[in-house]
C-alpha angles and dihedrals in degrees: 000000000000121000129208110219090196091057093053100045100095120249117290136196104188103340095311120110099256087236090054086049098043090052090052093053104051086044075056094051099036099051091047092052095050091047085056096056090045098061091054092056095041138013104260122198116249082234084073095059090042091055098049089046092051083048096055091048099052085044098063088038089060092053 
């Protein structure tokens, strides 16, 4: 039987496996929105949203 090696690779968006992006992103989303009803409750320093963002971004860098 023939195989098609392009059929079994999994699915990829710029070199990253489509499942390991997706995760990031909705990390992405859902800390954001956290964040945001948070800061509805309390007062949160601007260094927390420069920390999530630093971590997103290593994040994607890593994959």
């Amino acid at each position: 039987m023939r195989s098609y090696k392009s059929i079994e690779r999994p699915a990829q968006v710029l070199g990253m496996n489509i499942q390991d992006l997706g995760l990031v992103v909705g990390l992405f989303i859902g800390s954001v929105l956290l964040l945001g009803f948070l800061g509805m409750a309390i007062r949160i320093p601007r260094l927390v949203y420069l920390v999530v963002i630093l971590t997103e971004l290593a994040l994607l860098f890593a994959l």
